[in-house]
GUVO-389561 format. One record per residue (C-alpha): residue number from 0; residue in three letters; x, y, z. Coordinates in nm, 2 decimals. Each point is the difference from the previous one (the first is absolute). Layout:
# residues N
[rec NUM 'ala' [X Y Z]]
...
This chain:
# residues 356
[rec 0 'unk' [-2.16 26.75 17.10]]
[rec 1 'unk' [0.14 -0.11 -0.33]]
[rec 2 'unk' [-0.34 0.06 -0.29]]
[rec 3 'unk' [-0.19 0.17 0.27]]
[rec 4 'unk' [-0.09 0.35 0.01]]
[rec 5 'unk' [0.16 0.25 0.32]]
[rec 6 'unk' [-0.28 0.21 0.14]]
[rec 7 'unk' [0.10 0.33 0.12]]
[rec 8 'unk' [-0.11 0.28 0.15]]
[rec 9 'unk' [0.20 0.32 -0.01]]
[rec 10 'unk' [0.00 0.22 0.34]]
[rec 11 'unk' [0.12 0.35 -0.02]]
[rec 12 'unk' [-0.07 0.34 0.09]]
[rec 13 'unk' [0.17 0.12 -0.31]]
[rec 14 'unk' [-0.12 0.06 -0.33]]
[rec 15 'unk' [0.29 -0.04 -0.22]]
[rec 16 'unk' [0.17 -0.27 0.27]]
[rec 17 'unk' [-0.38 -0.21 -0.05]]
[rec 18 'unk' [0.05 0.06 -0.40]]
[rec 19 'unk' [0.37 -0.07 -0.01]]
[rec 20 'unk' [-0.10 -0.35 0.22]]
[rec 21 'unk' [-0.31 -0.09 -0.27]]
[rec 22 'unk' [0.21 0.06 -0.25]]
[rec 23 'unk' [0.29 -0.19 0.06]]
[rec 24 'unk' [-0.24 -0.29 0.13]]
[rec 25 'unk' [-0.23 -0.01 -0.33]]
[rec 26 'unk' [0.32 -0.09 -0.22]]
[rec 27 'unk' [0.03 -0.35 0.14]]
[rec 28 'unk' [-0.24 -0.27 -0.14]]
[rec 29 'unk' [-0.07 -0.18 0.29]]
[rec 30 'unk' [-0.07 0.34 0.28]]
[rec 31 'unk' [-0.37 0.13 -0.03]]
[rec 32 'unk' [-0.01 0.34 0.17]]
[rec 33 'unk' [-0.37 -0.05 0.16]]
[rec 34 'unk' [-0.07 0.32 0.16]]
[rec 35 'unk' [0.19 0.31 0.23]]
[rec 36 'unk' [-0.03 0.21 0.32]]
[rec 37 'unk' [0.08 0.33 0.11]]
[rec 38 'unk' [0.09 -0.09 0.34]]
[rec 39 'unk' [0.04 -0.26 0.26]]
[rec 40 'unk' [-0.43 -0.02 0.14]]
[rec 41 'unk' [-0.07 -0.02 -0.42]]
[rec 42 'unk' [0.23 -0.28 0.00]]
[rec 43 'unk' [-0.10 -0.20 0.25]]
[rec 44 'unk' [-0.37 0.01 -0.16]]
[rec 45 'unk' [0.15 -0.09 -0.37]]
[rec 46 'unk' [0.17 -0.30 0.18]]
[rec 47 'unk' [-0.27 -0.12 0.14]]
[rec 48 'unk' [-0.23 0.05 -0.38]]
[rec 49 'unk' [0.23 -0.07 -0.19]]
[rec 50 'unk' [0.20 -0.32 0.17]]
[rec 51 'unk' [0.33 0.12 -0.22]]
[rec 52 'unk' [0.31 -0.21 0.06]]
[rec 53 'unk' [0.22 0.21 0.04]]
[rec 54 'unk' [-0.03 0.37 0.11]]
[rec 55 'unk' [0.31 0.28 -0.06]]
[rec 56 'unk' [-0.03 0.25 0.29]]
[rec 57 'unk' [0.17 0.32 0.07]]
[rec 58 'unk' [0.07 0.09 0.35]]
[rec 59 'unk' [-0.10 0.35 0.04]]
[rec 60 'unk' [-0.36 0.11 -0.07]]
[rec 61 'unk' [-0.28 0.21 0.16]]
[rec 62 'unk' [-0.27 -0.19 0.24]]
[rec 63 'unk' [0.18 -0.36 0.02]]
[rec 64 'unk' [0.35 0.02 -0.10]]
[rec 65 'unk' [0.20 -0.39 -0.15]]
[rec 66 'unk' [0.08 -0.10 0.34]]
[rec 67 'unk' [-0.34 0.07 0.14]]
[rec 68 'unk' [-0.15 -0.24 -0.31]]
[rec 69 'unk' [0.27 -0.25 0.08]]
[rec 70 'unk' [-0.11 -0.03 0.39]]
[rec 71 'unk' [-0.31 -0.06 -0.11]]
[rec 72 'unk' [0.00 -0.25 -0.30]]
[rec 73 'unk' [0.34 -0.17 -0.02]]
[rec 74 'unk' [-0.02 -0.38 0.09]]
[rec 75 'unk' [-0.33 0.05 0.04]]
[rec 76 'unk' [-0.16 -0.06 -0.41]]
[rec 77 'unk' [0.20 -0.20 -0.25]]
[rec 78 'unk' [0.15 0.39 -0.17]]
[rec 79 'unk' [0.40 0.05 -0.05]]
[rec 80 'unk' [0.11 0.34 0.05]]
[rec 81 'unk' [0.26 0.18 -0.15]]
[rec 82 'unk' [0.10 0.35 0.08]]
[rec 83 'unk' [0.08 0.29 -0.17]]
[rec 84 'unk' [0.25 0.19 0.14]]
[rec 85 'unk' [0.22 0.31 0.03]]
[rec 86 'unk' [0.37 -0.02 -0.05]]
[rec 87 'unk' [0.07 0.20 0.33]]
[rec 88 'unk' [0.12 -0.11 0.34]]
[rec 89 'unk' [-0.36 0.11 0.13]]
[rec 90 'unk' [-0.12 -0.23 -0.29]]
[rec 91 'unk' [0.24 -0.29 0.08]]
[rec 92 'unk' [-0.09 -0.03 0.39]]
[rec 93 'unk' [-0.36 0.04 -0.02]]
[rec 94 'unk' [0.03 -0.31 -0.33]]
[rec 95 'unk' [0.19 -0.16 0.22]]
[rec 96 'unk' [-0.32 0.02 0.30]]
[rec 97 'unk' [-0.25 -0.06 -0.28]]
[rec 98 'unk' [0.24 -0.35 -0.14]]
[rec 99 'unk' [-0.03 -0.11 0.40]]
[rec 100 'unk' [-0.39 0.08 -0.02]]
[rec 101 'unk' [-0.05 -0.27 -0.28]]
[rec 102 'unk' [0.09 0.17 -0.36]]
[rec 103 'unk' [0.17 -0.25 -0.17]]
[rec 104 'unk' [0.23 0.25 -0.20]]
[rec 105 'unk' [0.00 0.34 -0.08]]
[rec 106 'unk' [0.13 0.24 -0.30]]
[rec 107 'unk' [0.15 0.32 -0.01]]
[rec 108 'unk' [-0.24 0.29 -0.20]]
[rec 109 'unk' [0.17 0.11 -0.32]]
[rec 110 'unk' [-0.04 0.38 0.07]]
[rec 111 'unk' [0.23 -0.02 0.28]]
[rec 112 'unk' [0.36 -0.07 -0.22]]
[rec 113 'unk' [0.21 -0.30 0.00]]
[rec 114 'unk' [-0.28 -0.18 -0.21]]
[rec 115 'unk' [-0.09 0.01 -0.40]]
[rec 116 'unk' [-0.33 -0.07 -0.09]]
[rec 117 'unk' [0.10 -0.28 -0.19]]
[rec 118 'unk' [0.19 -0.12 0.35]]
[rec 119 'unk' [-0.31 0.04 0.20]]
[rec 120 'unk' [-0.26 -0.15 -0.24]]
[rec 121 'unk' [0.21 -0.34 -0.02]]
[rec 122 'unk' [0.07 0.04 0.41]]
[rec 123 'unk' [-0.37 0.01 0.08]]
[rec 124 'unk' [-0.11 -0.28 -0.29]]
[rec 125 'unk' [0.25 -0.26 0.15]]
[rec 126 'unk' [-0.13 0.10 0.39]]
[rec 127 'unk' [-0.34 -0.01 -0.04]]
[rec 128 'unk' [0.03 -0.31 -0.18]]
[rec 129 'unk' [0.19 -0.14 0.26]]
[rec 130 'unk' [-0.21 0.16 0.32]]
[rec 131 'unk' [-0.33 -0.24 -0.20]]
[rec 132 'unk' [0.21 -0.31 0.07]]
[rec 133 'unk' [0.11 0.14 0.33]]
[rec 134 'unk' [-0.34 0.11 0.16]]
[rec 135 'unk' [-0.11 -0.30 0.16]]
[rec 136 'unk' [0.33 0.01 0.19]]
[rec 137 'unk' [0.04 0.38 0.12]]
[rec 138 'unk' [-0.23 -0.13 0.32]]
[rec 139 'unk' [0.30 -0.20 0.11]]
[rec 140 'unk' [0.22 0.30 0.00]]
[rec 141 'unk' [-0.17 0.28 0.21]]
[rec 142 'unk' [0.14 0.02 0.36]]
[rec 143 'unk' [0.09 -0.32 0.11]]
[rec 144 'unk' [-0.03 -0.24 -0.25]]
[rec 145 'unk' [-0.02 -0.38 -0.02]]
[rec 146 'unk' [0.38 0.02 -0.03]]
[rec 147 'unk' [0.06 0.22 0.30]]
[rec 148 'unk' [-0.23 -0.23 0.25]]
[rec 149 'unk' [0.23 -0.33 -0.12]]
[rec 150 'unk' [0.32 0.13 0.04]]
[rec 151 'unk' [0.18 0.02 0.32]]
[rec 152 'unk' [0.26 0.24 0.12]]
[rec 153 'unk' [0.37 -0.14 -0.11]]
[rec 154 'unk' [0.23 -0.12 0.26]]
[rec 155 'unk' [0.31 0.28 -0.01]]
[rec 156 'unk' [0.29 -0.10 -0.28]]
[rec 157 'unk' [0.34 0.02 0.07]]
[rec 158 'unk' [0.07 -0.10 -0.37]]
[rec 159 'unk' [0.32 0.22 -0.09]]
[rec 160 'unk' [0.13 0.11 -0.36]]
[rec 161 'unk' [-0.36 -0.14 -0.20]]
[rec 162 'unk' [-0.24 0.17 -0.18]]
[rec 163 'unk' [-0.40 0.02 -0.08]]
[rec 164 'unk' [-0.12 0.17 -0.33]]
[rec 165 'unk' [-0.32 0.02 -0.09]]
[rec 166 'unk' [-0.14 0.10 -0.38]]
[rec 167 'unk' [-0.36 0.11 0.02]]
[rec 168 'unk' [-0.24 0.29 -0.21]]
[rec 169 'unk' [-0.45 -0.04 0.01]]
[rec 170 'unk' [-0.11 -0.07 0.33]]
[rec 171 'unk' [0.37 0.03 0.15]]
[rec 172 'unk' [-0.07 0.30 0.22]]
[rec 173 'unk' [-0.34 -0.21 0.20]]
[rec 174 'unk' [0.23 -0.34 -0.04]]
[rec 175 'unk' [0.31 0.20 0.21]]
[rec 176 'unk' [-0.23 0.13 0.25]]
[rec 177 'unk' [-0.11 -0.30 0.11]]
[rec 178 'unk' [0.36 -0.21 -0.03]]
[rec 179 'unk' [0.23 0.25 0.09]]
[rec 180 'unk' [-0.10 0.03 0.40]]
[rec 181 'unk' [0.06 -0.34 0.03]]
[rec 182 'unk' [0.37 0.03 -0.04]]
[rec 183 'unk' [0.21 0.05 0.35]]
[rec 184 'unk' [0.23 0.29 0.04]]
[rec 185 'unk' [0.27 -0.16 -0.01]]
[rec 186 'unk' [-0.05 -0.14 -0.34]]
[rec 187 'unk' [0.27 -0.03 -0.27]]
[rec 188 'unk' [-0.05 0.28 -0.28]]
[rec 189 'unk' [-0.30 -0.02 -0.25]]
[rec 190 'unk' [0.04 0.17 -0.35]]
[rec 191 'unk' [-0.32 0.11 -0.15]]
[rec 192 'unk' [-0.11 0.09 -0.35]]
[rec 193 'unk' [-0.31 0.08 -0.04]]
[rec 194 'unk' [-0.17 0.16 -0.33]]
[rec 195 'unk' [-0.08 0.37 0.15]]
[rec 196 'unk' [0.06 0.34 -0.12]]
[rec 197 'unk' [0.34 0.22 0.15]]
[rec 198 'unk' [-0.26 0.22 0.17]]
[rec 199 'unk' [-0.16 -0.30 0.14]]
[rec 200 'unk' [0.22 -0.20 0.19]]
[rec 201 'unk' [0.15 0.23 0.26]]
[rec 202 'unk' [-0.40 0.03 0.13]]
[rec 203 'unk' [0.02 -0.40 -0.09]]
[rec 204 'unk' [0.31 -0.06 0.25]]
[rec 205 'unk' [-0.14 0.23 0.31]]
[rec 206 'unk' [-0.33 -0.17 -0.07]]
[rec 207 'unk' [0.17 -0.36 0.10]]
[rec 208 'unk' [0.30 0.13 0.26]]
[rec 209 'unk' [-0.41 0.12 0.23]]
[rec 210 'unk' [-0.06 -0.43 -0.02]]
[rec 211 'unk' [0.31 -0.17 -0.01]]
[rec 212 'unk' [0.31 -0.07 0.30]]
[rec 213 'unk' [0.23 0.03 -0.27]]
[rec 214 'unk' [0.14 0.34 -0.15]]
[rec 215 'unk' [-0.16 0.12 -0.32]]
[rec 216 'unk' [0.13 0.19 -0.21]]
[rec 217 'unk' [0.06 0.11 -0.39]]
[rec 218 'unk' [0.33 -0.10 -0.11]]
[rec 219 'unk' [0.27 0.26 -0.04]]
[rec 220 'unk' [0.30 -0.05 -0.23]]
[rec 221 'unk' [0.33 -0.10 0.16]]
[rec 222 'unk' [-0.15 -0.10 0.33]]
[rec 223 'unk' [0.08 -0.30 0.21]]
[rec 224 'unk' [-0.26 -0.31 0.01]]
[rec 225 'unk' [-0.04 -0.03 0.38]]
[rec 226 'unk' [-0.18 -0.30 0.26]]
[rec 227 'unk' [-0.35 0.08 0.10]]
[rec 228 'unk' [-0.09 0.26 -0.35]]
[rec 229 'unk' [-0.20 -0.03 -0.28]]
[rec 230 'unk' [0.07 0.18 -0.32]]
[rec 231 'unk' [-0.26 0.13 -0.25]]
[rec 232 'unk' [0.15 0.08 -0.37]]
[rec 233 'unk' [-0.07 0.35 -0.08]]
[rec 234 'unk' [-0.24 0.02 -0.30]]
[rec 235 'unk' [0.26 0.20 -0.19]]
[rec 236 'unk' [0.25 -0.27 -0.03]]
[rec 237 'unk' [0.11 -0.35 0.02]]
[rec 238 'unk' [0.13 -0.12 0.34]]
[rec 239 'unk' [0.29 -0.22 -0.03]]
[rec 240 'unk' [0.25 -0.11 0.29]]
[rec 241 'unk' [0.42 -0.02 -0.05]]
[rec 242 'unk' [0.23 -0.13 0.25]]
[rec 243 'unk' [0.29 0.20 0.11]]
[rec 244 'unk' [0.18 -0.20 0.27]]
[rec 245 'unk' [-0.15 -0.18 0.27]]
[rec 246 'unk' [-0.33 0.28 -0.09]]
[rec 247 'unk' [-0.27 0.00 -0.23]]
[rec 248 'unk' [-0.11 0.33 -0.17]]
[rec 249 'unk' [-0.29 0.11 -0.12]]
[rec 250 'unk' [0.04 0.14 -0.39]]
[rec 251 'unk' [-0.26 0.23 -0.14]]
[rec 252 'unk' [-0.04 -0.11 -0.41]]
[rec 253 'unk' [-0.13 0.27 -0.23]]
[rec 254 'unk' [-0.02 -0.21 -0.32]]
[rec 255 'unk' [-0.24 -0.10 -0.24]]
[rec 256 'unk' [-0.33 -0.16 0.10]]
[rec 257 'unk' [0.08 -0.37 0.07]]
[rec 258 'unk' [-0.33 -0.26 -0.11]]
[rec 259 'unk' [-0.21 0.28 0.00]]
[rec 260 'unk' [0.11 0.21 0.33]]
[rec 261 'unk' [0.22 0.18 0.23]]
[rec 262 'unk' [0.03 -0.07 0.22]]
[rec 263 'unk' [0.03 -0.39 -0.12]]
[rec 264 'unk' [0.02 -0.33 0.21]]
[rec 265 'unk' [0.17 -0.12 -0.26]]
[rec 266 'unk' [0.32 0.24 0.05]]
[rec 267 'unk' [0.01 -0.02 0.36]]
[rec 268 'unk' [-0.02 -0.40 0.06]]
[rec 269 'unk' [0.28 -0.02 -0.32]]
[rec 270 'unk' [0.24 0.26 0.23]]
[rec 271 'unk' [-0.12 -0.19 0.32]]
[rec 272 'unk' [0.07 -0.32 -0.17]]
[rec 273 'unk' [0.38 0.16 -0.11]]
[rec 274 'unk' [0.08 0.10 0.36]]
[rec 275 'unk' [-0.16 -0.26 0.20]]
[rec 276 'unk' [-0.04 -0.32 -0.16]]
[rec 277 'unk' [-0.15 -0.24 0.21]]
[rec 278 'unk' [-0.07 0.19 0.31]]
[rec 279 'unk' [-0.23 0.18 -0.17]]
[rec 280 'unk' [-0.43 -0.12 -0.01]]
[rec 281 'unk' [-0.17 0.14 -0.30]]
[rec 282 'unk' [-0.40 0.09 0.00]]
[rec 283 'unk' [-0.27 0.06 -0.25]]
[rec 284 'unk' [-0.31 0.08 0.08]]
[rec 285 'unk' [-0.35 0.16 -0.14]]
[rec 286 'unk' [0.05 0.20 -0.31]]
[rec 287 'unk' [-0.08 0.08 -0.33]]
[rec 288 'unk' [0.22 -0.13 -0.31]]
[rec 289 'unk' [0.35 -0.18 0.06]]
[rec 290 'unk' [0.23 0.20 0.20]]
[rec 291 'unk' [0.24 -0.19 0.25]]
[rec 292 'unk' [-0.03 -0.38 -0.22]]
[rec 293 'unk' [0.31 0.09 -0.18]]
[rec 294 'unk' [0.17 0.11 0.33]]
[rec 295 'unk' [-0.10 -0.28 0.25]]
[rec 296 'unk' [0.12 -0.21 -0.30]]
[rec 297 'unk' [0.37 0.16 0.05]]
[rec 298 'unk' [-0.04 -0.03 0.35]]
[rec 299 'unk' [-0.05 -0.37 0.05]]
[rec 300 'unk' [0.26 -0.06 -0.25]]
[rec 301 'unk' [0.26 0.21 0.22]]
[rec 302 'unk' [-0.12 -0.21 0.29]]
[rec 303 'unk' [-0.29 0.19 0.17]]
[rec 304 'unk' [-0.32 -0.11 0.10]]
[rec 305 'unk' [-0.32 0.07 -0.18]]
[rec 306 'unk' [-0.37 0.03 0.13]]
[rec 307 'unk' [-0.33 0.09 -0.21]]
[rec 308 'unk' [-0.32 0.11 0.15]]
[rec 309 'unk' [-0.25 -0.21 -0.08]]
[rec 310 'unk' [-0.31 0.04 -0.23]]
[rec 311 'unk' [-0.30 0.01 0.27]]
[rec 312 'unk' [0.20 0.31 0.20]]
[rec 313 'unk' [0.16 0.17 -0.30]]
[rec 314 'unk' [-0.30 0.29 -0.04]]
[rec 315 'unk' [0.17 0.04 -0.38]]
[rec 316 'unk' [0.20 -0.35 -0.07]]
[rec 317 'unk' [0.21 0.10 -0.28]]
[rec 318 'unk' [0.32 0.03 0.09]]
[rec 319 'unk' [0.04 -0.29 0.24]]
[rec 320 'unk' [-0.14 -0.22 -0.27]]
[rec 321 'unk' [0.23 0.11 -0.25]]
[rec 322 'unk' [0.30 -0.06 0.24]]
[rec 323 'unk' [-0.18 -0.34 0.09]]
[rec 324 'unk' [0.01 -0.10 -0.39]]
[rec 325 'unk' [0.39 -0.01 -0.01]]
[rec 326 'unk' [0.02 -0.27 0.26]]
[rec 327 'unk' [0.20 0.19 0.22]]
[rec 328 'unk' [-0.21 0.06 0.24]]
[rec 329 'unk' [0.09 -0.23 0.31]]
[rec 330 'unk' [-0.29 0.08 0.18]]
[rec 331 'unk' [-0.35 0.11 -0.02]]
[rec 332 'unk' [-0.18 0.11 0.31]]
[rec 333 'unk' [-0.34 0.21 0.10]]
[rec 334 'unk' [0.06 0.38 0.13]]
[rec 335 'unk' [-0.03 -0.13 0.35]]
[rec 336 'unk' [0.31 -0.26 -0.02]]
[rec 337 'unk' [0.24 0.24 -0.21]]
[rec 338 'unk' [0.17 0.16 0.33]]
[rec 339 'unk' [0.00 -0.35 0.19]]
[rec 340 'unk' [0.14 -0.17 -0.32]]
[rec 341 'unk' [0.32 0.29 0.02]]
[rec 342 'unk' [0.02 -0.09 0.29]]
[rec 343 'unk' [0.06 -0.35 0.01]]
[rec 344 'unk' [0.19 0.08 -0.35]]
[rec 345 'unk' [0.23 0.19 0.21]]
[rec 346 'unk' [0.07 -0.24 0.29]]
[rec 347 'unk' [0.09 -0.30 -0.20]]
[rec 348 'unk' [0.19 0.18 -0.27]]
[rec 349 'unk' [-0.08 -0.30 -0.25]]
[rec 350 'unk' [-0.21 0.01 -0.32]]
[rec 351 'unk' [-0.12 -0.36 0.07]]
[rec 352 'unk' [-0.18 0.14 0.35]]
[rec 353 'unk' [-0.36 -0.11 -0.01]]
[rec 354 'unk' [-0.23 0.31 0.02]]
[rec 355 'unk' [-0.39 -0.02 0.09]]
């Protein structure tokens, strides 16, 4: 998209939100607001006028609300969307529905606290920049994907005392949805940090625990990593592991922001790194920016074992191509081979094992 101009149309059912969305949009050189709607049935004509790339959508609105227009347009014409959301738990489960119904991202409306201005017009710049590049993809990612279809069910792992962590932020939420239920129960732990809000990721984990055999759950300071659970970083702080004995603790971090977030990958692989060395597997996948390089990098030098997702899956590949440049990446697979690739990681227990 780099010299081209971003098409957008703006979809709310509120004045000063619709404003608030032009005017943040207008400031960047390369986003042309073409046109806006009132409500979900005006949208769905202005999309099919106007032929935007990308359209920002809020979820509730009178005749046909965000998830309605979704149903009926996503994967279906070359348009990103991105949503425009709430900062409530109502707001956070039904983002969560509208991310599974083919929005590429979503951000959360500045009226509703936890967000400047100026922190909401750079949010939705870099988004719907990234949903242009991203909307020939989103087709892949409703229901069962391409990904899903490929990938077979895991044989159970009796791999004791290892651990999977996984770094992710734009598109992370579909990408989980369809990875996550591969995994057996049995499994050994998974440590996530994904770039969410604190009021989104308790929605987020009960949203995967519905799909997966393993546990899901949001982290909680002090607790014990156990077999068979996967751990989501709260969105108010970094997740980092200690060891005390034989156990390994969860450790709740309320620090400064860490490449740009916390939660960051880049904290949790360095404490994973610390306290596991190489029975540890470190993942990047699709994101924006460079979260998680800097952290797989610590990783494979304590040891550990380090996977990208690859370009073609990635629905925003920033951060796996960041962590690709440092060379530290040993392997770098499609969405479909990443729990496979663990897998086999696992059983051999060697860097050197050949993944494909």
């Amino acid at each position: 998209m780099a010299g081209r101009i971003v098409r957008v149309l703006v979809v709310d059912d509120s004045p000063f939100v619709r404003r608030a969305v032009q005017s943040a949009l207008r400031s960047h050189p390369q986003i042309e607001v073409v046109g806006t709607a009132g409500d979900g049935i005006e949208g769905l004509q202005k999309i099919a006028a106007l032929r935007p790339d990308v359209v920002t959508l809020d979820i509730e609105m009178p005749r046909l609300n965000g998830i309605g227009v979704l149903e009926r347009a996503a994967g279906k014409v070359p348009v990103g969307f991105v949503m425009v959301s709430t900062l409530t738990e109502s707001g956070a489960r039904i983002t969560l529905e509208a991310l599974r119904k083919g929005a590429i991202d979503y951000v959360t409306k500045p009226q509703h606290g936890g967000v400047t201005l100026p922190e909401f017009r750079a949010n939705l710049q870099q988004k719907v920049l990234a949903a242009a590049q991203s909307k020939h993809k989103v087709g892949r990612m409703i229901g069962r994907g391409e990904a899903a279809s490929e990938a077979p069910m895991l044989p159970p792992n009796t791999v004791r005392g290892w651990v999977v962590t996984i770094g992710i932020s734009c598109g992370g939420p579909q990408t989980l949805n369809e990875m996550l239920p591969k995994f057996p129960s049995d499994f050994v732990p998974i440590l996530i940090t994904q770039h969410m809000p604190a009021q989104f990721t308790p929605a987020f984990a009960t949203h995967l625990a519905a799909c997966c055999a393993m546990r899901v759950r949001e982290a909680s300071d002090g607790e014990r990593i156990e077999h068979g659970t996967i751990y989501i970083a709260p969105g108010s702080h970094h997740l980092r592991v200690v060891r005390r004995g034989v156990n390994l603790l969860a450790k709740l971090d309320d620090g400064p922001l860490t490449a740009g977030h916390k939660p960051s990958a880049d904290v949790m692989f360095a404490a994973v790194a610390k306290a596991c060395g190489s029975r540890s597997i470190g993942v990047v996948m699709t994101g924006m920016g460079s979260d998680g390089a800097h952290g797989l990098s610590v990783m494979k030098q304590a040891g550990a074992k380090t996977i990208a997702q690859d370009q073609e899956t990635s629905l925003v590949y920033g951060m796996p191509k960041v962590a690709v440049a440092t060379g530290d990446v040993d392997h770098v697979l499609p969405l479909g081979r990443i729990p496979q690739g663990i897998a086999r990681l696992l059983r051999s227990g060697s860097p050197a094992a050949k993944v494909t």
